[in-house]
PyMOL commands that place a pseudoatom at each C-alpha (Angstrom):
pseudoatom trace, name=CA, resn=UNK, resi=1, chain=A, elem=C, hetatm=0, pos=[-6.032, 3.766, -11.823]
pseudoatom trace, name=CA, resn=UNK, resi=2, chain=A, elem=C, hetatm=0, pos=[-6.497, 4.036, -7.904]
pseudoatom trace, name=CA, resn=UNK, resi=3, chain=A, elem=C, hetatm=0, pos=[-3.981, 4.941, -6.124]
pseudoatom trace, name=CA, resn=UNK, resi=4, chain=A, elem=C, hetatm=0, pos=[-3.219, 6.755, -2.610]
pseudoatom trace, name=CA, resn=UNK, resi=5, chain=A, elem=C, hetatm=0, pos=[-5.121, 9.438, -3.028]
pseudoatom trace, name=CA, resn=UNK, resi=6, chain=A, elem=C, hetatm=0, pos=[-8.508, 7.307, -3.972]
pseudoatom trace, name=CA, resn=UNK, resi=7, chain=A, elem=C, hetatm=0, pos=[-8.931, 5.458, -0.514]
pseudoatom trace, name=CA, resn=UNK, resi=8, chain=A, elem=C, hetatm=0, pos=[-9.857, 6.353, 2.414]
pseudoatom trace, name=CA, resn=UNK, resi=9, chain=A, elem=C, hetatm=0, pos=[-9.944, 4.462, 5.517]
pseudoatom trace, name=CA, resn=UNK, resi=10, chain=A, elem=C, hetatm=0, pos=[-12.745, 5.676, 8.265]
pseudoatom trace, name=CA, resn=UNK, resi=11, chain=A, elem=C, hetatm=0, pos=[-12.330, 9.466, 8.019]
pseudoatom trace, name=CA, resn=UNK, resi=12, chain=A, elem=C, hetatm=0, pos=[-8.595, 9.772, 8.400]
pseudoatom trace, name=CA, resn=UNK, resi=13, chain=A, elem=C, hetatm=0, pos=[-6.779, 12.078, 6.425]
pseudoatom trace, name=CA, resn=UNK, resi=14, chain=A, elem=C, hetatm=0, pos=[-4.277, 10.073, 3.673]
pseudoatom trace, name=CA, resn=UNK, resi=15, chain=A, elem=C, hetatm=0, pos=[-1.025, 10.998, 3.240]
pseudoatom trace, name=CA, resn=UNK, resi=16, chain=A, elem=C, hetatm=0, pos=[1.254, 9.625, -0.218]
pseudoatom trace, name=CA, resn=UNK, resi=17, chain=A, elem=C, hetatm=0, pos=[4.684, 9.192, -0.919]
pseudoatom trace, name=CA, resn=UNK, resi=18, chain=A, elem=C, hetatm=0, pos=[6.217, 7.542, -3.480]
pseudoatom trace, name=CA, resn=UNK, resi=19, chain=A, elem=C, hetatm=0, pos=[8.252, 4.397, -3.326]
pseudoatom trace, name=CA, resn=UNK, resi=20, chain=A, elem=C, hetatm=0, pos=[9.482, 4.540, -6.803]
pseudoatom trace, name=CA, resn=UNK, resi=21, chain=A, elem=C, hetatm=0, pos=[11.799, 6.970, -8.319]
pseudoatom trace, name=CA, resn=UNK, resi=22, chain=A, elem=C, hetatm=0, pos=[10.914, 7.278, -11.950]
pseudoatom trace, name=CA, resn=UNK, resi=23, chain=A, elem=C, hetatm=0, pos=[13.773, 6.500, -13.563]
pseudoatom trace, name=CA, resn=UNK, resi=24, chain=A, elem=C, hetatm=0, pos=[13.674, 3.304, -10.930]
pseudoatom trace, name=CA, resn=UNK, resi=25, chain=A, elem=C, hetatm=0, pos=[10.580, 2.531, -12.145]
pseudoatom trace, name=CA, resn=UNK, resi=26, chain=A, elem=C, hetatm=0, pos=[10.994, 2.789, -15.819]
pseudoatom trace, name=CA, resn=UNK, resi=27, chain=A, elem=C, hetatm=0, pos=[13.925, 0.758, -15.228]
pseudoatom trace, name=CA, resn=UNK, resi=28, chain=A, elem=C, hetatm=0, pos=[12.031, -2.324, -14.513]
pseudoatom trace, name=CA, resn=UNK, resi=29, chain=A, elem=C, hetatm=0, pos=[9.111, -3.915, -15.526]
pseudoatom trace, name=CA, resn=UNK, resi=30, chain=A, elem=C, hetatm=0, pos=[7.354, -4.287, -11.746]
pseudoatom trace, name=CA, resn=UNK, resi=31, chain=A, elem=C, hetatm=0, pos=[5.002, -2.050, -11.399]
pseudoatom trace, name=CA, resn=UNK, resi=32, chain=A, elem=C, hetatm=0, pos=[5.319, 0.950, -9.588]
pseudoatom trace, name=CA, resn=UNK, resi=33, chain=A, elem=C, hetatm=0, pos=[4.400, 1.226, -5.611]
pseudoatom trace, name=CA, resn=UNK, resi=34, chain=A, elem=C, hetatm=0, pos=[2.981, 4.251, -4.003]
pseudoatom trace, name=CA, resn=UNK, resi=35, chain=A, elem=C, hetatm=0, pos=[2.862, 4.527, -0.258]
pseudoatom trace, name=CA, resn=UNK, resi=36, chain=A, elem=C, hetatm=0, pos=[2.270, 6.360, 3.121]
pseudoatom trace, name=CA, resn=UNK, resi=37, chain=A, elem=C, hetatm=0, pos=[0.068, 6.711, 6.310]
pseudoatom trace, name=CA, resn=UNK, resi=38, chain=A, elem=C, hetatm=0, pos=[-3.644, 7.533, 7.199]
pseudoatom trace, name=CA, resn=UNK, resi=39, chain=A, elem=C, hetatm=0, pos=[-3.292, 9.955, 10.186]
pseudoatom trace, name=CA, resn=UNK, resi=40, chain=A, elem=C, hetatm=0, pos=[-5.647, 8.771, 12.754]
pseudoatom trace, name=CA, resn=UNK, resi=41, chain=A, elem=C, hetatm=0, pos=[-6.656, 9.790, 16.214]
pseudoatom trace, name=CA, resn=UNK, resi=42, chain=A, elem=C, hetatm=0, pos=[-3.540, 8.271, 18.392]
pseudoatom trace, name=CA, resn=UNK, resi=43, chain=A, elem=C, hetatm=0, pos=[-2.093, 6.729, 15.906]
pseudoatom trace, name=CA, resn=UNK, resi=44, chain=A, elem=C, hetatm=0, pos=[-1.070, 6.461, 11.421]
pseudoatom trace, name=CA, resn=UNK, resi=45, chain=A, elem=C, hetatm=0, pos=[-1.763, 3.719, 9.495]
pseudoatom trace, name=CA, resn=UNK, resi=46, chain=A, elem=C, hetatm=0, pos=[1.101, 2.466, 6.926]
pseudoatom trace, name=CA, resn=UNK, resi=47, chain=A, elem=C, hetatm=0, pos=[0.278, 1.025, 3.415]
pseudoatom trace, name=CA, resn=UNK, resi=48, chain=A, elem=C, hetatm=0, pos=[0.815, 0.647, -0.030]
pseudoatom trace, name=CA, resn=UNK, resi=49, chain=A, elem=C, hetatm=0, pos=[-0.914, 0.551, -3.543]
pseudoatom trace, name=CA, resn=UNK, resi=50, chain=A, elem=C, hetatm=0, pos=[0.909, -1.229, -6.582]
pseudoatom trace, name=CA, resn=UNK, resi=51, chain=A, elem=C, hetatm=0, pos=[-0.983, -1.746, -9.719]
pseudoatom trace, name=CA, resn=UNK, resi=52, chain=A, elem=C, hetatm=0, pos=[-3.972, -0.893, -11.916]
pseudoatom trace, name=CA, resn=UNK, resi=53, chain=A, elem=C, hetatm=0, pos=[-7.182, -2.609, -12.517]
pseudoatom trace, name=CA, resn=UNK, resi=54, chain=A, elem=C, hetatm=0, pos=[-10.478, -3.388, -9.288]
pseudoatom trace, name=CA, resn=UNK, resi=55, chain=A, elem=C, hetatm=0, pos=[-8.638, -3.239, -5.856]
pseudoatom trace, name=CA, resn=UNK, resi=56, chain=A, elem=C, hetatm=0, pos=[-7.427, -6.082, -4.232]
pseudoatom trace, name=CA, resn=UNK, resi=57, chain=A, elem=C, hetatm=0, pos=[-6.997, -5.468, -0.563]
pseudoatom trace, name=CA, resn=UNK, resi=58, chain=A, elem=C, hetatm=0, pos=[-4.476, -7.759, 1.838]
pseudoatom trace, name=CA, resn=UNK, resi=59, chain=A, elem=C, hetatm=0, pos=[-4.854, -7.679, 5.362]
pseudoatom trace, name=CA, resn=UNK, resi=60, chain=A, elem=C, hetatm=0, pos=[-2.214, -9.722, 7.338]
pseudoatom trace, name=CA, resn=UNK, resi=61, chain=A, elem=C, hetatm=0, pos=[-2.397, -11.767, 10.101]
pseudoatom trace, name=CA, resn=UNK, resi=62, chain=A, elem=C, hetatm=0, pos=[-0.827, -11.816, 13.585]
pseudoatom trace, name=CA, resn=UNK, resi=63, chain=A, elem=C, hetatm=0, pos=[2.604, -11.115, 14.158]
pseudoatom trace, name=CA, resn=UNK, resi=64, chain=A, elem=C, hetatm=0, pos=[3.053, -10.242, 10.910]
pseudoatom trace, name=CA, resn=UNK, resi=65, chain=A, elem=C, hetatm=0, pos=[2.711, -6.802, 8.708]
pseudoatom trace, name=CA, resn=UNK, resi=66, chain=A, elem=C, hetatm=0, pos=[2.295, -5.258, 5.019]
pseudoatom trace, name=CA, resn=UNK, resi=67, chain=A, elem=C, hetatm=0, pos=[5.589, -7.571, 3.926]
pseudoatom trace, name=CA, resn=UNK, resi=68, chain=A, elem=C, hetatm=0, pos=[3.710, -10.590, 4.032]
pseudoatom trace, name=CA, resn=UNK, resi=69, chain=A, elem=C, hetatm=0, pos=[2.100, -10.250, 1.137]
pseudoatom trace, name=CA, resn=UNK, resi=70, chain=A, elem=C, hetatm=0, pos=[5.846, -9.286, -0.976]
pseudoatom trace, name=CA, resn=UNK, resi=71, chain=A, elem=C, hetatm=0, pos=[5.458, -12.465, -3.167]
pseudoatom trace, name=CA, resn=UNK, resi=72, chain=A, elem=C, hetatm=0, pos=[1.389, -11.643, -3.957]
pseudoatom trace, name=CA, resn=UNK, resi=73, chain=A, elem=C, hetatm=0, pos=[1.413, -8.680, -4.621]
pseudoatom trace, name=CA, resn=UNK, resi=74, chain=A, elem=C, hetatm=0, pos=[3.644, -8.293, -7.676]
pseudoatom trace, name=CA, resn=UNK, resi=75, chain=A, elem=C, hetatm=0, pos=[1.534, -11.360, -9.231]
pseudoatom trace, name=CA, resn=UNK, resi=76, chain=A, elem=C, hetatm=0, pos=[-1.732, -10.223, -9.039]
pseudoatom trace, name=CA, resn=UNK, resi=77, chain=A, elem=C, hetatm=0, pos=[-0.807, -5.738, -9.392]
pseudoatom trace, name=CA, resn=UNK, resi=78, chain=A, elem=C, hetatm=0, pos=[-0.755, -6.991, -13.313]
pseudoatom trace, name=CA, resn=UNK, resi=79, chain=A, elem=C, hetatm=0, pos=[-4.501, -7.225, -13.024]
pseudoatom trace, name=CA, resn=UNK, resi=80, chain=A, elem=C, hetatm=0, pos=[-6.026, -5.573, -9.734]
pseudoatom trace, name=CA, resn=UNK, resi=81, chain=A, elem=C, hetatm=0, pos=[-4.930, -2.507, -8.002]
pseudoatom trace, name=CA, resn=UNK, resi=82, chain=A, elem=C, hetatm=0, pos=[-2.910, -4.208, -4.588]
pseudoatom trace, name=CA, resn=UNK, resi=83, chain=A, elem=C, hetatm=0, pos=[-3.614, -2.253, -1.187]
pseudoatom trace, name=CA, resn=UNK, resi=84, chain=A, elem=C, hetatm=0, pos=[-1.159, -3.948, 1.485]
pseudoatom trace, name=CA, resn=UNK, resi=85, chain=A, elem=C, hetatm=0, pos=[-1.249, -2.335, 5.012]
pseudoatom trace, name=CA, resn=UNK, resi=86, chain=A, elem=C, hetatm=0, pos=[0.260, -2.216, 8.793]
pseudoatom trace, name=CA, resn=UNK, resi=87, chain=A, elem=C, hetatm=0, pos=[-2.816, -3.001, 10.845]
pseudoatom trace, name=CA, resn=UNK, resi=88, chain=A, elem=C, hetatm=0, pos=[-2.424, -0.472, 14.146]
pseudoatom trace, name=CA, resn=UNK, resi=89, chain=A, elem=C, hetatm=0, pos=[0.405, -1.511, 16.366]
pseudoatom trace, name=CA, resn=UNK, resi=90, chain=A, elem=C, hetatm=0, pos=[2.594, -3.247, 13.344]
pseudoatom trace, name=CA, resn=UNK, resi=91, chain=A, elem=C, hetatm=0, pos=[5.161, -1.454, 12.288]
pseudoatom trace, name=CA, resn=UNK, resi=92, chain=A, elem=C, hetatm=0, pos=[5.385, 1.201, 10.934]
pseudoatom trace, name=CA, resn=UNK, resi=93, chain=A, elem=C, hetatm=0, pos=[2.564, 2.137, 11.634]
pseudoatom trace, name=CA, resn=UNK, resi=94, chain=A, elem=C, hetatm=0, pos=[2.057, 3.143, 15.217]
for i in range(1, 94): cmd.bond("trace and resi %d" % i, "trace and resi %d" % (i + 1))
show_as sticks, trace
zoom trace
């Protein structure tokens, strides 16, 4: 399975944390989301992985951020490996 620790972005340095406790997790049958920031010059970069399987990544649009993609994610993380981020100047990243 890929998760945090498998992707890098550029050369930053990844940082994980999970978003699941695991008695949360094995509490309910969604599957369980990792997430946390790539430290980059100026600035970290916020997302999450959720699921197993080929990665599936989601970039959103303007004005938006990683929560866009809340009902798409749990759909497809049955199958592919979901990477959901904060492009630079969405929160939270910074």
């Amino acid at each position: 399975m890929l998760d945090g620790r498998d992707v890098l972005l550029g050369s930053g340095t990844m940082v994980t944390t999970p978003l699941m406790t695991p008695a949360l997790a094995q509490s309910t049958t969604a599957p369980a989301t990792q997430g946390g920031f790539v430290e980059r010059p100026g600035c970290r970069v916020y997302y999450e992985v959720t699921g197993a399987g080929p990665p599936l990544l989601f970039a959103h649009g303007l004005g938006s951020n990683h929560l866009t993609w809340w009902q798409q994610v749990p759909h497809f993380a049955e199958h592919y490996t979901c990477v959901t981020f904060a492009h630079r100047g969405y929160a939270p990243s910074s």
